[in-house]
C-alpha positions as CSV (number, residue, x, y, z in Angstrom):
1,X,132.2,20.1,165.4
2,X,130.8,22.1,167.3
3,X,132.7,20.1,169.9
4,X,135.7,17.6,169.9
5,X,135.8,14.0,171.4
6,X,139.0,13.5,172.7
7,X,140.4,10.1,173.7
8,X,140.9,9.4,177.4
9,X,138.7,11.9,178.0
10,X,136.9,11.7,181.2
11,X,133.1,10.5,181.8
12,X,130.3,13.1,182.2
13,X,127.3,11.7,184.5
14,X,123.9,12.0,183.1
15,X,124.9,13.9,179.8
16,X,122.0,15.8,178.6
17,X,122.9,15.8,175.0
18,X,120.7,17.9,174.0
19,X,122.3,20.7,175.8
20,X,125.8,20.6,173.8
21,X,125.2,23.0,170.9
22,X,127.0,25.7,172.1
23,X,126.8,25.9,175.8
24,X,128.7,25.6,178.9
25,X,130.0,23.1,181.1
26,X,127.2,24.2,183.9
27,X,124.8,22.9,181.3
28,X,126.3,19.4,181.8
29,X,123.7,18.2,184.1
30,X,123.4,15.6,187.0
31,X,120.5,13.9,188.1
32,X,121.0,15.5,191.4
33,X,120.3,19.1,189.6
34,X,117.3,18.3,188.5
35,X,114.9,20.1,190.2
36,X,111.9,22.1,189.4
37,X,107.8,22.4,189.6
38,X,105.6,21.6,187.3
39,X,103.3,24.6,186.9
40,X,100.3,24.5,188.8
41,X,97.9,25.6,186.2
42,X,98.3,23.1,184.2
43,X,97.5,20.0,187.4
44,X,94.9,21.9,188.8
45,X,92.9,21.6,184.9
46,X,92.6,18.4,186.2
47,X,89.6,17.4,187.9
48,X,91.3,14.6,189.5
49,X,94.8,16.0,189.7
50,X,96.1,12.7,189.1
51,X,97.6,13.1,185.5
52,X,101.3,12.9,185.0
53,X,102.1,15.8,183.1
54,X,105.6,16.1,180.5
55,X,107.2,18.9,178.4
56,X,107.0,18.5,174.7
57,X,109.6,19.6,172.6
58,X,108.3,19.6,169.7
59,X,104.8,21.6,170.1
60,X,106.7,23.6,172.9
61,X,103.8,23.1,175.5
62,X,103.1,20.8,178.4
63,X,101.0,17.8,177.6
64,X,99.6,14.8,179.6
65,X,100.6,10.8,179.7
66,X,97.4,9.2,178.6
67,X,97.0,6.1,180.4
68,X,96.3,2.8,178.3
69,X,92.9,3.6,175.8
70,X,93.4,7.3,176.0
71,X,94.9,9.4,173.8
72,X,96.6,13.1,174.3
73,X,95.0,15.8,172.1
74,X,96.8,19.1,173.1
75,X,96.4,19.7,176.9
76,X,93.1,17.2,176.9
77,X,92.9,13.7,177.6
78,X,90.2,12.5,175.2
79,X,88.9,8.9,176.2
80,X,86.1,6.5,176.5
81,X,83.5,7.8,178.9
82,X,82.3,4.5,180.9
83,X,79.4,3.3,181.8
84,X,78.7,3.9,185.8
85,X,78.8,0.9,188.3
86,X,76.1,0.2,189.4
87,X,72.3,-0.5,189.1
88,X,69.1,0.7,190.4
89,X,66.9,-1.9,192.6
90,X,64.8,-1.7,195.9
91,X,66.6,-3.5,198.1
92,X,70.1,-2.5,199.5
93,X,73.2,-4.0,198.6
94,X,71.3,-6.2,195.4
95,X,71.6,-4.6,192.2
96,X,69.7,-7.5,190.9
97,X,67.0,-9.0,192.8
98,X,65.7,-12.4,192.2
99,X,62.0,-12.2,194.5
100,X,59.6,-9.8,194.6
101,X,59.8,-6.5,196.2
102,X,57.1,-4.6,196.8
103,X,55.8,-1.3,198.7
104,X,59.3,-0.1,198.8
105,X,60.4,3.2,200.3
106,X,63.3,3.8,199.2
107,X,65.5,3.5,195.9
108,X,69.2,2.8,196.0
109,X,72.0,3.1,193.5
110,X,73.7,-0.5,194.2
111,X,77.1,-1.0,193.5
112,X,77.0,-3.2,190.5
113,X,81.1,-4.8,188.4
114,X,82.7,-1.9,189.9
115,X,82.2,1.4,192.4
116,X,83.2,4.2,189.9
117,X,80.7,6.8,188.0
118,X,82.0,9.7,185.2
119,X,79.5,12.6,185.7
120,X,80.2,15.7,184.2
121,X,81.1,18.0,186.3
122,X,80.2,21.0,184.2
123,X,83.5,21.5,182.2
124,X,84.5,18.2,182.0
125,X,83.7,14.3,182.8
126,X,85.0,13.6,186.4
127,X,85.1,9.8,187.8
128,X,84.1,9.7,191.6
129,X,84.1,6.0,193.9
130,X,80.9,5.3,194.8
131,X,79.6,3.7,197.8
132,X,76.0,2.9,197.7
133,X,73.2,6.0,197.2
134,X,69.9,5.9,198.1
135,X,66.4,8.2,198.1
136,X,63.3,8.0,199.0
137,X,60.4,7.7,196.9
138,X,58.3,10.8,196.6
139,X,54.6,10.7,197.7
140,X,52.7,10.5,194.4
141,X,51.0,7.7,193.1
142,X,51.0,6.7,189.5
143,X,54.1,8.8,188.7
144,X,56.9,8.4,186.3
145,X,60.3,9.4,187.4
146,X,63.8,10.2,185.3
147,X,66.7,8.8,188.0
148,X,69.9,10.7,187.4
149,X,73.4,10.2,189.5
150,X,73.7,14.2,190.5
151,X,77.0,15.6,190.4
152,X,75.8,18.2,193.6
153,X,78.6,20.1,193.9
154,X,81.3,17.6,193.8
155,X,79.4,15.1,196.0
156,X,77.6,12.7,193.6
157,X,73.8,11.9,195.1
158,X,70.6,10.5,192.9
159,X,68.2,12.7,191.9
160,X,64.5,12.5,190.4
161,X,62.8,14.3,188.0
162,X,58.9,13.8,187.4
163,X,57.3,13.4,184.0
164,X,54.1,15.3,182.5
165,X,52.4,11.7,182.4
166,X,52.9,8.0,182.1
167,X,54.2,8.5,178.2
168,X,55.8,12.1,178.0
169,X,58.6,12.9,180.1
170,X,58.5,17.3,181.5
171,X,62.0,17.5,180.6
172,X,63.6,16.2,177.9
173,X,66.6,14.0,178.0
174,X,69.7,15.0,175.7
175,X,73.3,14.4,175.1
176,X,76.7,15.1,176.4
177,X,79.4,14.1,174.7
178,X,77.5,11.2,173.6
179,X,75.7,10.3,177.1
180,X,72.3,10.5,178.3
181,X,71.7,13.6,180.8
182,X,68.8,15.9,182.0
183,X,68.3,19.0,179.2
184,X,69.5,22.3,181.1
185,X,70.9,20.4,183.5
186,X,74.0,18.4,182.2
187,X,75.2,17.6,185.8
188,X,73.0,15.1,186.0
189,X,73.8,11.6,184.6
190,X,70.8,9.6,182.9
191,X,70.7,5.9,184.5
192,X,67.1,4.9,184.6
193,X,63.0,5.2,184.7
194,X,61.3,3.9,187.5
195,X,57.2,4.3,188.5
196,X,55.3,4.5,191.5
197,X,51.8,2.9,192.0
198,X,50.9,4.4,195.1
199,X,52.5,7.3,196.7
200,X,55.6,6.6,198.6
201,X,56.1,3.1,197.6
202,X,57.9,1.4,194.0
203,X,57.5,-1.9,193.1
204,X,59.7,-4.4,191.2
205,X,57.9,-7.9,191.0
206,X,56.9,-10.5,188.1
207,X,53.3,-8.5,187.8
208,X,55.3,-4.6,188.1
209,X,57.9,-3.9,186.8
210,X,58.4,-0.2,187.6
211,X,62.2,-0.1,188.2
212,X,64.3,0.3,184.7
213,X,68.2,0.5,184.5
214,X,69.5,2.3,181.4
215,X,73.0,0.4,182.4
216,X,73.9,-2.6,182.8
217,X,70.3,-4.2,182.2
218,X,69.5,-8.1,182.6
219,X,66.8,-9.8,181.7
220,X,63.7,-9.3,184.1
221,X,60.6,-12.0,184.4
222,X,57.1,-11.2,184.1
223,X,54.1,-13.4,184.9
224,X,50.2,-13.4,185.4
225,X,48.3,-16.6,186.2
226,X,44.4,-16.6,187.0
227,X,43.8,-18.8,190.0
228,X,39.9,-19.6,189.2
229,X,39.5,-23.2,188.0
230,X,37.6,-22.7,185.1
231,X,35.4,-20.0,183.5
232,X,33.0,-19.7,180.6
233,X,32.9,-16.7,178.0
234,X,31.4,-17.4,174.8
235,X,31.2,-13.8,173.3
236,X,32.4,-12.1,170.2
237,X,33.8,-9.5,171.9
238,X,37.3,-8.8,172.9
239,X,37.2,-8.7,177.1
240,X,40.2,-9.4,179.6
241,X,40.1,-13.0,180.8
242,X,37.7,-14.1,183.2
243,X,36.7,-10.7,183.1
244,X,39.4,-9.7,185.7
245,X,41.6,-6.8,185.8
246,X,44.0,-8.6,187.5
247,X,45.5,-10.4,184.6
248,X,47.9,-8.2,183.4
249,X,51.2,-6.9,183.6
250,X,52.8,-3.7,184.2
251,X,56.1,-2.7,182.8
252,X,57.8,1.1,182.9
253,X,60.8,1.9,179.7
254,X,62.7,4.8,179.7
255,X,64.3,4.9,176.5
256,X,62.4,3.4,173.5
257,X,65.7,0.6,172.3
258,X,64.9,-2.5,174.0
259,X,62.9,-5.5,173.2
260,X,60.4,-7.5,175.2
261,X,59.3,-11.1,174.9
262,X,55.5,-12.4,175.5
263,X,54.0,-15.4,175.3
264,X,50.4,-16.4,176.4
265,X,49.3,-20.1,176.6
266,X,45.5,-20.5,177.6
267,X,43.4,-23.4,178.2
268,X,40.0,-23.7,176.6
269,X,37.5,-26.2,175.5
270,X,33.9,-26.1,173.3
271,X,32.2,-28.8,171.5
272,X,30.6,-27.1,169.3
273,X,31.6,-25.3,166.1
274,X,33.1,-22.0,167.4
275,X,36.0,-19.7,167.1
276,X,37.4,-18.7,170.2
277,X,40.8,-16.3,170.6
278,X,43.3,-15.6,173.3
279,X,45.8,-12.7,172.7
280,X,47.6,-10.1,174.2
281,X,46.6,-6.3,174.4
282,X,49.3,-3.8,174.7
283,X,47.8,-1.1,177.0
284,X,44.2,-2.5,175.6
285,X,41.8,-4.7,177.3
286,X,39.1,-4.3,174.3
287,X,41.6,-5.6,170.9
288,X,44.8,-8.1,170.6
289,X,47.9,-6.8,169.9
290,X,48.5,-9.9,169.2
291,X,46.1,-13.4,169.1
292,X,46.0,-16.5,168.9
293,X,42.9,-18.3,167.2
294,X,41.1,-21.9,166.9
295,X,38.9,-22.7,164.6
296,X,37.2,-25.8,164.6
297,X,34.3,-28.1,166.7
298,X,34.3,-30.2,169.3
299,X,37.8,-29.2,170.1
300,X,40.6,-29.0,173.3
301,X,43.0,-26.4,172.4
302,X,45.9,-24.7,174.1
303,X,46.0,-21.1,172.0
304,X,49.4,-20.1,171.8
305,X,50.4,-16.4,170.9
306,X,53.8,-14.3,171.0
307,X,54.5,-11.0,171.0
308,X,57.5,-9.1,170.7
309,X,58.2,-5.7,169.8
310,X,59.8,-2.6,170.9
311,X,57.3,-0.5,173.5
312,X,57.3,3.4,173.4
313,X,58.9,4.9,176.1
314,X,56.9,5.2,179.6
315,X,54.3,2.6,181.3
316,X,52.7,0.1,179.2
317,X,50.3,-2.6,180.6
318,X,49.7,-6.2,178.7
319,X,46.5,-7.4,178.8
320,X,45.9,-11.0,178.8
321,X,42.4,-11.0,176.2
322,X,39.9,-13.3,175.1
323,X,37.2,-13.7,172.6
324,X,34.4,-16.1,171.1
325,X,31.9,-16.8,168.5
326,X,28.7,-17.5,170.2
327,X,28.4,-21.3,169.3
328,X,28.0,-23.5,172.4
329,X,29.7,-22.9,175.6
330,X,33.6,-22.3,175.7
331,X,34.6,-23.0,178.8
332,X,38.4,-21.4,179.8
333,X,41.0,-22.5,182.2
334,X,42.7,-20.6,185.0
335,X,44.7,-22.7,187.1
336,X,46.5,-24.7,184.1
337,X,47.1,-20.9,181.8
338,X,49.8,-19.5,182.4
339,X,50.5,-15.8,180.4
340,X,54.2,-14.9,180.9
341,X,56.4,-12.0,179.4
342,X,60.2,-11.3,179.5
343,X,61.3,-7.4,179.4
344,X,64.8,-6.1,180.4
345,X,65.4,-3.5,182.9
């Protein structure tokens, strides 16, 4: 009960069980019956409208089929939000460039392990394919840019947005759902900090570094040599070596969680007594970050000094600095000292 089994009874197509309780025999369905729409509503949620959508009995509303590392919360698919494809760099088609480029015009969004971006769309994160983007570098000099992938109405472009100076960004930076976009405008998807040095033109080479990925980062080399032969500085004060602006190295960071690597070997020689120093100088060409010192007389010495730390947000330069007690003549070396630094970006 409520129905009766009988033996010999003939076969039913496609019973829908569920539909015995008390009904007919038109309830008795066939395949070929069923027919209907899903409601339209409930699709067009969807920025995509590429969900499958199903009836569930038991909450008695329609739901979606999550796909595999997705789950179903009510009418929502809730899931990771990914990381976009790509990579910024100044030369098309290479998200990662292994020579120099310099004086570049223009900035591209390369296509970097993939071609798909989520960017939230306003209501919800929507994943676009991506061919390559590109703009071109606004006509300041000595400017720090935010780079964001814009949604624009549905068609995803980059976008810039200046800071106040090379350490404090106009507009802040803040969160959605977890991810780096622009404060008042959450459209826009945070994926990097780049600088110009003159107007119209970036650079990305081992002596500036002014392009830096948020995504997706690899390690990026840095290094300043001094081509003179041989120089002599035998002063107790801190001064830039050789006394030449040249030797150091510019980086730009837009979010203050990654590590760089320096290391400065230089070259010098006294026989005297005297105490001479070689160090680095973050954003200082007057004191050492960090330095390396020889004490001693009648001495060759390679001084030796690391740094690594975690910058601040924005440019930072890195001095290569010297020093010595006036004892005799120290004499330095340019052609054999070789200053190097690794930051990623």
């Amino acid at each position: 009960a409520p129905f009766v089994v009988v033996s010999g009874a003939a076969k039913v197509a496609n019973l829908d069980a569920d539909k015995l309780d008390g009904q007919t025999g038109a309830d008795y369905h066939d395949a070929a019956l069923l027919t209907g729409v899903l409601p339209v509503a409930v699709v067009a949620a969807d920025p995509n409208a590429d969900r499958i959508v199903f009836w569930d009995d038991s909450a008695g509303a329609y739901a979606f089929l999550a796909p595999t590392g997705l789950t179903i919360t009510g009418t929502n698919l809730i899931g990771p939000i990914a990381a976009p494809c790509g990579r910024l760099t100044l030369t098309t088609g290479t998200p990662v460039t292994s020579a120099d480029v310099t004086a570049a015009g223009t900035l591209y969004w390369a296509l970097y392990k993939g071609n798909t971006a989520p960017i939230y769309n306003g209501s919800a994160w929507q994943v676009f394919a991506l061919a390559e983007l590109s703009i071109a570098v606004p006509a300041a000099a000595n400017q720090v840019y935010d780079v964001f992938l814009d949604y624009n109405a549905g068609v995803p472009a980059l976008s810039l947005t200046a800071w106040t100076n090379d350490t404090t960004r106009a507009t802040a930076l803040t969160t959605q759902d977890g991810v780096l976009v622009l404060t008042g405008t959450l459209t826009k998807r945070y994926v990097g900090t780049v600088r110009t040095r003159t107007a119209s033109q970036l650079n990305d080479s081992v002596l500036y570094r002014h392009v830096w990925n948020y995504y997706h980062r690899v390690p990026r080399p840095i290094l300043v040599t001094d081509a003179t032969a041989s120089w002599t500085y035998t002063t107790a004060t801190v001064r830039q070596a050789n006394g030449a602006a040249a030797n150091q190295a510019d980086i730009v960071i837009g979010v203050a969680e990654v590590q760089i690597d320096l290391t400065l070997l230089a070259i010098v020689i006294n026989d005297t007594a005297a105490t001479p120093s070689s160090g680095i100088g973050e954003d200082s060409t007057t004191a050492f970050t960090n330095g390396g010192v020889w004490t001693g007389a009648a001495f060759r010495a390679v001084l030796t000094t690391r740094l690594v730390k975690y910058p601040a947000i924005g440019r930072h330069y890195y001095s290569w600095n010297e020093y010595s007690t006036v004892s005799g003549t120290t004499t330095w070396y340019g052609t054999n000292t070789v200053g190097g630094v690794t930051a990623s970006g």
